[in-house]
mmCIF file as Biopython writes it, N, C-alpha, C and O atoms, coordinates in Angstrom:
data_model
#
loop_
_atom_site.group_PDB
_atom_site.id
_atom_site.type_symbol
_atom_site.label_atom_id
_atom_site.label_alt_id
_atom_site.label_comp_id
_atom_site.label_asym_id
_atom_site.label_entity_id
_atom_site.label_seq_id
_atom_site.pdbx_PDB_ins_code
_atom_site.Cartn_x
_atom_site.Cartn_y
_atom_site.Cartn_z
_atom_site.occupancy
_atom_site.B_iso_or_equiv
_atom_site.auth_seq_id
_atom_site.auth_asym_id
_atom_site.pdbx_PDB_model_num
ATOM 1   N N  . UNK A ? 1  ? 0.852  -1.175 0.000  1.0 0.0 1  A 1 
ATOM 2   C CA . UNK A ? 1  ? 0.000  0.000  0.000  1.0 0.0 1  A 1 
ATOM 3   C C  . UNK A ? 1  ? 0.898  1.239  0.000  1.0 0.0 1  A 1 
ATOM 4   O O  . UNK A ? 1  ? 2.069  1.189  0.375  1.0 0.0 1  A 1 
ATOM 5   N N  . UNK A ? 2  ? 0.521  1.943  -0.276 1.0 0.0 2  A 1 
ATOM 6   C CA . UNK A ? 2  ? 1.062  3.114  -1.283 1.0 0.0 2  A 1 
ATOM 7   C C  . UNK A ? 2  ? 0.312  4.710  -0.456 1.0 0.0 2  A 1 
ATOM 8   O O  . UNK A ? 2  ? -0.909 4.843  -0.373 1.0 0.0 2  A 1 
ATOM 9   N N  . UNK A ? 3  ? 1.392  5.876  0.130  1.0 0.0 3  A 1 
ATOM 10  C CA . UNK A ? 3  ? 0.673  7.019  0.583  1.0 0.0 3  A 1 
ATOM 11  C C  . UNK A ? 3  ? 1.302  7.807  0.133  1.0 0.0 3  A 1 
ATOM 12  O O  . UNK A ? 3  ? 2.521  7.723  -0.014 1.0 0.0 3  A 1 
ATOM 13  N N  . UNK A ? 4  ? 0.469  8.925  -0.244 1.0 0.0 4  A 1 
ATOM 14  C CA . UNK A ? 4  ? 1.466  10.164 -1.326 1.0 0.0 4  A 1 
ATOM 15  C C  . UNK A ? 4  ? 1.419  11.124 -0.486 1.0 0.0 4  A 1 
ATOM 16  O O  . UNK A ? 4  ? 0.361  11.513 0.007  1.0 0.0 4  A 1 
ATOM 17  N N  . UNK A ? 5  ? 2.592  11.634 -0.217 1.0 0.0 5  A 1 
ATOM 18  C CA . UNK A ? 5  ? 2.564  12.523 0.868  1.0 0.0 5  A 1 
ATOM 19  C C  . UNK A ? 5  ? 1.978  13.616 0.333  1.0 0.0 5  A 1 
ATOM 20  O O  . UNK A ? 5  ? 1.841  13.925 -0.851 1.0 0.0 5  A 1 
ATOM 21  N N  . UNK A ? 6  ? 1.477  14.449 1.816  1.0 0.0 6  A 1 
ATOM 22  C CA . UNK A ? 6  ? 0.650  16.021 1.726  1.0 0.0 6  A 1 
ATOM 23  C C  . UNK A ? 6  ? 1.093  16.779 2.065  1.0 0.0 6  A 1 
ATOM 24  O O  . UNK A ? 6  ? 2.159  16.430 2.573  1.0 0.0 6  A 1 
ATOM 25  N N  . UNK A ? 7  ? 0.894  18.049 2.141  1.0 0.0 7  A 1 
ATOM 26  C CA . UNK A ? 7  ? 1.643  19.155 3.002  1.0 0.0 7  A 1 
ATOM 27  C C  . UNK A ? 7  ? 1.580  19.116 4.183  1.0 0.0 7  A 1 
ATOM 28  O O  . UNK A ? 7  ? 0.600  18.461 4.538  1.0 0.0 7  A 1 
ATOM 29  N N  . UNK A ? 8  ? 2.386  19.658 5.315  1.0 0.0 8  A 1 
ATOM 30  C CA . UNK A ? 8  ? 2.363  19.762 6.066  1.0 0.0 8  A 1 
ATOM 31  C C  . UNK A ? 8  ? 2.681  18.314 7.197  1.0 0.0 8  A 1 
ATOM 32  O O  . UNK A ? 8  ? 2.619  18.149 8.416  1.0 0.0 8  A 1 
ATOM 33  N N  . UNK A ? 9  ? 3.084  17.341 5.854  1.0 0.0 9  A 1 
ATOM 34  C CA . UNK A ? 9  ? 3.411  15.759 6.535  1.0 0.0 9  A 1 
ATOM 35  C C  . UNK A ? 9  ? 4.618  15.550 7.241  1.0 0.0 9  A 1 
ATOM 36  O O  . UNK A ? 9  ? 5.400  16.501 7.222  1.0 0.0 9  A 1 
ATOM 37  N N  . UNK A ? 10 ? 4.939  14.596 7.822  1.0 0.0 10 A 1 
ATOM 38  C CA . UNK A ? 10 ? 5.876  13.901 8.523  1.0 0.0 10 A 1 
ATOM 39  C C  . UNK A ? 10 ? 5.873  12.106 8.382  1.0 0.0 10 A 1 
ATOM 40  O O  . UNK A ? 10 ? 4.863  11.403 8.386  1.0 0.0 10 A 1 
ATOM 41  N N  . UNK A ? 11 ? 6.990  11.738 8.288  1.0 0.0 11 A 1 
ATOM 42  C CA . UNK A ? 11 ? 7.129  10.536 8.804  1.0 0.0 11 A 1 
ATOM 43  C C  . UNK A ? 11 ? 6.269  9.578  9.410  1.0 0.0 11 A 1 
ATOM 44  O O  . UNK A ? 11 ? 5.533  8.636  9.117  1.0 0.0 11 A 1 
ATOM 45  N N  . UNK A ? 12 ? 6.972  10.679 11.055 1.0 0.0 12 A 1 
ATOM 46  C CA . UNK A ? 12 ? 6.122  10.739 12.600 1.0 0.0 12 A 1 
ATOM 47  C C  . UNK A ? 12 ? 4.441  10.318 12.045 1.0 0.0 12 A 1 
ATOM 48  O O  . UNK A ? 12 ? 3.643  9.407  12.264 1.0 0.0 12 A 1 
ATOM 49  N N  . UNK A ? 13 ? 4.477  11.443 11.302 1.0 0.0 13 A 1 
ATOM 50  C CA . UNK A ? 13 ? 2.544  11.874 11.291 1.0 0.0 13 A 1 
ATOM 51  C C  . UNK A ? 13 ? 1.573  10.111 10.510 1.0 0.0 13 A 1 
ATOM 52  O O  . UNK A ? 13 ? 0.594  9.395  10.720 1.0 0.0 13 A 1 
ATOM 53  N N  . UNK A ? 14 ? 3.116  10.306 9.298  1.0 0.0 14 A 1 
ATOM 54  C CA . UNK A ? 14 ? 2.078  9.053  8.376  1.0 0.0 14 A 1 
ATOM 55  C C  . UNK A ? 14 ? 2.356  7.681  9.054  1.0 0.0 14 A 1 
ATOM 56  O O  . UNK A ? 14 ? 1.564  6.758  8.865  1.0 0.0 14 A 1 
ATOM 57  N N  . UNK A ? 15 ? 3.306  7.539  9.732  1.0 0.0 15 A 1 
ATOM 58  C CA . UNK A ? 15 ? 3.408  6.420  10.461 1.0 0.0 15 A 1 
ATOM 59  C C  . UNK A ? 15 ? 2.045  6.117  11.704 1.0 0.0 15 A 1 
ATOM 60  O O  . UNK A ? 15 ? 1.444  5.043  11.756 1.0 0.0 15 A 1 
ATOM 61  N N  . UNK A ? 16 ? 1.796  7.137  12.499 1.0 0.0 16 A 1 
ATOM 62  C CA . UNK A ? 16 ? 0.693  7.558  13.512 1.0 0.0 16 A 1 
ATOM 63  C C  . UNK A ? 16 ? -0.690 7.246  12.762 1.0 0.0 16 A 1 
ATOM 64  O O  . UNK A ? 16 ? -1.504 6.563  13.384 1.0 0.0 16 A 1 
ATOM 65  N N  . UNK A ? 17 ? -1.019 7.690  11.477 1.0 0.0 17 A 1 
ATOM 66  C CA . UNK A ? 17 ? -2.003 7.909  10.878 1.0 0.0 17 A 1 
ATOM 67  C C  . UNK A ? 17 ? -2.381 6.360  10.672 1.0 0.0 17 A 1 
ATOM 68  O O  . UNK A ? 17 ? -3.552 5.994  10.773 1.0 0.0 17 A 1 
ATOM 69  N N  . UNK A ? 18 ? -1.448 5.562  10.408 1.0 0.0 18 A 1 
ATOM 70  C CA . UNK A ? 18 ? -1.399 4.384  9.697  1.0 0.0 18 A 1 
ATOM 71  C C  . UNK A ? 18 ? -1.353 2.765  10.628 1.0 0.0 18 A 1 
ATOM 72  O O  . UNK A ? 18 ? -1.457 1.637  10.146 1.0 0.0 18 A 1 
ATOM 73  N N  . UNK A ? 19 ? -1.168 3.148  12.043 1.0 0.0 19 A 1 
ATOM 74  C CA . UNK A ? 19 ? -0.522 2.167  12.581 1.0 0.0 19 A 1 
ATOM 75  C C  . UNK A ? 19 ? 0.519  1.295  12.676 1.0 0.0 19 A 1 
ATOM 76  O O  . UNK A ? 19 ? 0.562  0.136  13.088 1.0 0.0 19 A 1 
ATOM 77  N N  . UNK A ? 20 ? 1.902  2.501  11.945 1.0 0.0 20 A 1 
ATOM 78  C CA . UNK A ? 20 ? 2.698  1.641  12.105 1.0 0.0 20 A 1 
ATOM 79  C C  . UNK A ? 20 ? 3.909  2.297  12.826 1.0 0.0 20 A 1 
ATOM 80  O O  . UNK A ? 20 ? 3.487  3.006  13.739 1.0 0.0 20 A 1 
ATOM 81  N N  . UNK A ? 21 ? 5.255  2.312  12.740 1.0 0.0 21 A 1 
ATOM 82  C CA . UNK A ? 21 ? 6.013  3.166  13.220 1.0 0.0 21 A 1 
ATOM 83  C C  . UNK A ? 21 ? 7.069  3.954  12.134 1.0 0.0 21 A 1 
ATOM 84  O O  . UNK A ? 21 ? 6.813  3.639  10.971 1.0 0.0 21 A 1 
ATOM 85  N N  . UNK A ? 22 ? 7.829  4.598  12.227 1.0 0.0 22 A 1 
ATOM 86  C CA . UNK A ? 22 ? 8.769  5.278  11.587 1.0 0.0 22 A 1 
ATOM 87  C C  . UNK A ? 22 ? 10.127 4.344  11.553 1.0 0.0 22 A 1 
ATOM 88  O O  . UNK A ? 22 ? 11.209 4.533  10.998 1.0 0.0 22 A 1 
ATOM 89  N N  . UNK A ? 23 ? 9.670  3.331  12.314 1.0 0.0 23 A 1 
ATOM 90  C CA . UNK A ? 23 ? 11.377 2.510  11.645 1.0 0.0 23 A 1 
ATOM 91  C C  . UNK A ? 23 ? 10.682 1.607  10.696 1.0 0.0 23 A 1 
ATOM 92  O O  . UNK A ? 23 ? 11.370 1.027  9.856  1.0 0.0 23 A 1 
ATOM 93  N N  . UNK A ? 24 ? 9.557  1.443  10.725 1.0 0.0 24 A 1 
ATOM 94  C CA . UNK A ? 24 ? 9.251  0.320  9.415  1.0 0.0 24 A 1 
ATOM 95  C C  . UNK A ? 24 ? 8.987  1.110  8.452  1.0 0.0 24 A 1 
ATOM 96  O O  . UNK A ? 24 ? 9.300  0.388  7.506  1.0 0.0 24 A 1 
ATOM 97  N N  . UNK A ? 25 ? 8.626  2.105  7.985  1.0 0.0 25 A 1 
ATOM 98  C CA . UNK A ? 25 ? 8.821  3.110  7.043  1.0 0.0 25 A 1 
ATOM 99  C C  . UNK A ? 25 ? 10.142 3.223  6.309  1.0 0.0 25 A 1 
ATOM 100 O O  . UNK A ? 25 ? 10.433 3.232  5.113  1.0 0.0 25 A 1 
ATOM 101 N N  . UNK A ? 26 ? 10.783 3.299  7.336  1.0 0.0 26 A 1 
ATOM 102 C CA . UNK A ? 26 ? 12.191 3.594  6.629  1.0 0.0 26 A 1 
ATOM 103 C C  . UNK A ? 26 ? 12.744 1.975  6.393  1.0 0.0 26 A 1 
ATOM 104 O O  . UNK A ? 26 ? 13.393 1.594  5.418  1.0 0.0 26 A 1 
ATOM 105 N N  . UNK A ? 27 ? 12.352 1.227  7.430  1.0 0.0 27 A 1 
ATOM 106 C CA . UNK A ? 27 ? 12.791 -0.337 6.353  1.0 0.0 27 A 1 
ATOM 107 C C  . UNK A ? 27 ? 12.210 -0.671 4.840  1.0 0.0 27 A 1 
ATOM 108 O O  . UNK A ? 27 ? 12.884 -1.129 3.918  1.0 0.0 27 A 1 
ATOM 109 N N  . UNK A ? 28 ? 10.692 -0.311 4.794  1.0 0.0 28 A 1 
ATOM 110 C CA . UNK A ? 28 ? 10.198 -0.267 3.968  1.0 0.0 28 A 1 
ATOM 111 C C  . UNK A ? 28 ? 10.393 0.360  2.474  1.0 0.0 28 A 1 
ATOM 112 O O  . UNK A ? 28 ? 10.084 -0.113 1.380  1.0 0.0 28 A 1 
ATOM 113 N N  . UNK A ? 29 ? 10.810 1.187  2.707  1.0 0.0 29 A 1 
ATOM 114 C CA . UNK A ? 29 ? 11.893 2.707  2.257  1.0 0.0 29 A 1 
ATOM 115 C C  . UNK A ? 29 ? 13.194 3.220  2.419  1.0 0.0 29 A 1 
ATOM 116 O O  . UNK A ? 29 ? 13.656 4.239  2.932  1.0 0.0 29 A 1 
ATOM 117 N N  . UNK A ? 30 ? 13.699 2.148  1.787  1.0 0.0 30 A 1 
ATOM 118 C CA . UNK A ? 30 ? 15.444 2.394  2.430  1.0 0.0 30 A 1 
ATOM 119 C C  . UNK A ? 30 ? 16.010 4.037  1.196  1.0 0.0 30 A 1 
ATOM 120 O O  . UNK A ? 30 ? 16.993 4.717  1.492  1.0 0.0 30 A 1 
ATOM 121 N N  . UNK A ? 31 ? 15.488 4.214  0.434  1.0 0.0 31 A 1 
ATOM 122 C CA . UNK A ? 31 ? 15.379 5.722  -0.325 1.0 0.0 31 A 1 
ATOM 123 C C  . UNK A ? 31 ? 15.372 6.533  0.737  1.0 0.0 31 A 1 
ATOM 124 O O  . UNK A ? 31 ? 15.703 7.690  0.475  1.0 0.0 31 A 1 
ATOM 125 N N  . UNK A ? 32 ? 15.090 6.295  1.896  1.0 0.0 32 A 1 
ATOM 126 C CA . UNK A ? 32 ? 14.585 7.773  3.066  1.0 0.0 32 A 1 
ATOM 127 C C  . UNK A ? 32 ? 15.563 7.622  4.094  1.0 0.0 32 A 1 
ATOM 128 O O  . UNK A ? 32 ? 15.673 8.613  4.816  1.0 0.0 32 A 1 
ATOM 129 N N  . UNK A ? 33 ? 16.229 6.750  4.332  1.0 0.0 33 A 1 
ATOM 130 C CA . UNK A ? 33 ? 16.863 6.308  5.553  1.0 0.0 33 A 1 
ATOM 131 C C  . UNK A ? 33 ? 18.366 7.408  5.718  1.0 0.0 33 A 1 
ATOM 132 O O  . UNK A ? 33 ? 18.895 7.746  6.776  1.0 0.0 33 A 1 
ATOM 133 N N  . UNK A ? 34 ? 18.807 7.808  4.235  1.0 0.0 34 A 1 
ATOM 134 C CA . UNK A ? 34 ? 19.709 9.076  4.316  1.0 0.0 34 A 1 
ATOM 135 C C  . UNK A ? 34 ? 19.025 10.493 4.830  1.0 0.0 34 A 1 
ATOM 136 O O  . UNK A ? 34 ? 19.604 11.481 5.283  1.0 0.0 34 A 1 
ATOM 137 N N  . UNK A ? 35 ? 18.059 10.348 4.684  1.0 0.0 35 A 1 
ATOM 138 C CA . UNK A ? 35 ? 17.450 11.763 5.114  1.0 0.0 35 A 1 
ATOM 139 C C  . UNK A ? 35 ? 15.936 12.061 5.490  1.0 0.0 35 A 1 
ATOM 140 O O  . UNK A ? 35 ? 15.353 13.002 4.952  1.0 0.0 35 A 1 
ATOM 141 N N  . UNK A ? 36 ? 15.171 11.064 6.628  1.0 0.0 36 A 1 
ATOM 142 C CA . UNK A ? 36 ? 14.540 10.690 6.713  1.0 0.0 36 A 1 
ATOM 143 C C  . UNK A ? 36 ? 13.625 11.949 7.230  1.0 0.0 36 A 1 
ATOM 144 O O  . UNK A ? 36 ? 12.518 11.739 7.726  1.0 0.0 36 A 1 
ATOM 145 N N  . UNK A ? 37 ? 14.159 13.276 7.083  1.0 0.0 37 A 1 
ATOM 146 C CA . UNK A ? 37 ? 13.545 14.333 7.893  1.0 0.0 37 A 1 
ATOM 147 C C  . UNK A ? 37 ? 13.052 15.478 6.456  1.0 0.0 37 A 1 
ATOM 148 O O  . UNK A ? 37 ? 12.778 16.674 6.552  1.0 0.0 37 A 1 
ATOM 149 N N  . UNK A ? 38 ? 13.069 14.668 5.260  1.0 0.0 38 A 1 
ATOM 150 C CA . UNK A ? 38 ? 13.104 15.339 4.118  1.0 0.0 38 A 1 
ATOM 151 C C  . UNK A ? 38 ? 12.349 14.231 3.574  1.0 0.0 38 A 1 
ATOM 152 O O  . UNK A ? 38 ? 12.820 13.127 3.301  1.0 0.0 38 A 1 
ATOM 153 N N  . UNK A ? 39 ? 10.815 14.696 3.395  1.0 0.0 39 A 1 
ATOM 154 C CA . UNK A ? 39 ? 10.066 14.155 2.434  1.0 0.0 39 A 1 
ATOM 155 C C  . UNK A ? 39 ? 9.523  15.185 1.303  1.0 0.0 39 A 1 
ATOM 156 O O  . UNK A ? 39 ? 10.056 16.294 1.339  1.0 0.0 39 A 1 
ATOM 157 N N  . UNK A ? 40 ? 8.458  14.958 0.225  1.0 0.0 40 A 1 
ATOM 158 C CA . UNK A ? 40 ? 8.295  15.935 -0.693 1.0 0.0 40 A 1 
ATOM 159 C C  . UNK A ? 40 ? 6.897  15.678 -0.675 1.0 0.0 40 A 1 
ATOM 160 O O  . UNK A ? 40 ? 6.586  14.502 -0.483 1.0 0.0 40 A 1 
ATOM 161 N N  . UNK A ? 41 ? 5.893  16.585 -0.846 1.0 0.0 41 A 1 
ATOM 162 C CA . UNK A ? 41 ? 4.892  16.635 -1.277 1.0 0.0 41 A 1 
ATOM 163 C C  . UNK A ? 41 ? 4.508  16.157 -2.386 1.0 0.0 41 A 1 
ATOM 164 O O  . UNK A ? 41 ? 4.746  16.779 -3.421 1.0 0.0 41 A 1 
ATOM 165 N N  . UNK A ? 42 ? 3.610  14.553 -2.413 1.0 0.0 42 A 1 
ATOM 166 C CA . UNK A ? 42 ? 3.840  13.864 -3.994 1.0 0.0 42 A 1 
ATOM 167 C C  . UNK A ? 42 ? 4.292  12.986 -3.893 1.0 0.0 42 A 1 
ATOM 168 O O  . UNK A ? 42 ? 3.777  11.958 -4.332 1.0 0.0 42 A 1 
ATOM 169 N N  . UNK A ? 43 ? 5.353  12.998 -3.324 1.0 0.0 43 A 1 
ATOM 170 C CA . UNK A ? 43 ? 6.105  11.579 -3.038 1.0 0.0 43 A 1 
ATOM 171 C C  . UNK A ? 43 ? 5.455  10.449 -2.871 1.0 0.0 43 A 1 
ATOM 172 O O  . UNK A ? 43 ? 4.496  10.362 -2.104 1.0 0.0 43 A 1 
ATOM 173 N N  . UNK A ? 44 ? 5.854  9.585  -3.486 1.0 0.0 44 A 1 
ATOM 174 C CA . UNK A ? 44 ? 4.671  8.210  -2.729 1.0 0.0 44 A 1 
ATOM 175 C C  . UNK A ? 44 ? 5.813  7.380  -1.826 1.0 0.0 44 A 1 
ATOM 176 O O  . UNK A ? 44 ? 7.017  7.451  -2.074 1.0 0.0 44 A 1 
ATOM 177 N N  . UNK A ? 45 ? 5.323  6.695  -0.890 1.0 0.0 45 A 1 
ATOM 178 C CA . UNK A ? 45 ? 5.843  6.117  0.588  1.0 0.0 45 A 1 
ATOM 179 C C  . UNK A ? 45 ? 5.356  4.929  0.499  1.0 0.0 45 A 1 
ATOM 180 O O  . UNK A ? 45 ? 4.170  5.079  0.203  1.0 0.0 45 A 1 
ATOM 181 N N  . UNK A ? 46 ? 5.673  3.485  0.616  1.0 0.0 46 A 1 
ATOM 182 C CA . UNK A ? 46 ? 5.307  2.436  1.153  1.0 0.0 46 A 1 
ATOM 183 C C  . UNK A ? 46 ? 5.233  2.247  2.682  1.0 0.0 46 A 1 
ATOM 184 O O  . UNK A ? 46 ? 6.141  2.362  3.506  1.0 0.0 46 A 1 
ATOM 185 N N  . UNK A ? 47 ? 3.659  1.861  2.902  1.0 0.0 47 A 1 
ATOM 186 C CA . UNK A ? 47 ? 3.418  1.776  4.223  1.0 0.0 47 A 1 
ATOM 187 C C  . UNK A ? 47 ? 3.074  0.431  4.742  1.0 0.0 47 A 1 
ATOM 188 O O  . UNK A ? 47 ? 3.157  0.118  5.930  1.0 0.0 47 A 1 
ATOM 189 N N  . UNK A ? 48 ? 2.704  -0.304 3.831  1.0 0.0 48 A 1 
ATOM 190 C CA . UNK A ? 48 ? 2.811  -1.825 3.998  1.0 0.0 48 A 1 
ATOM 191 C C  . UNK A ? 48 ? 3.599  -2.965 3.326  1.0 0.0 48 A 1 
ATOM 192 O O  . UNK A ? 48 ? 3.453  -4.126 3.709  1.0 0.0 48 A 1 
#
């Protein structure tokens, strides 16, 4: 499953939103793990 980030997002936020945490995000997403405090509006994120 697939979340395209929005403004005003976070990590923190889509992890919270979703039930999961911010280290499985970034396992999920090893693209983010250099700079995990820098997402883009648009971006799409694997959350499952």
């Amino acid at each position: 499953m697939l979340h395209v980030v929005q403004h005003g997002e976070s990590l923190h936020l889509i992890a919270k939103h979703n039930g999961t945490s911010v280290n499985v995000l970034l396992r999920l997403n090893p693209h983010l793990r250099r700079r995990p405090d820098l997402i883009h509006v648009g971006e799409k994120i694997r959350i499952r």
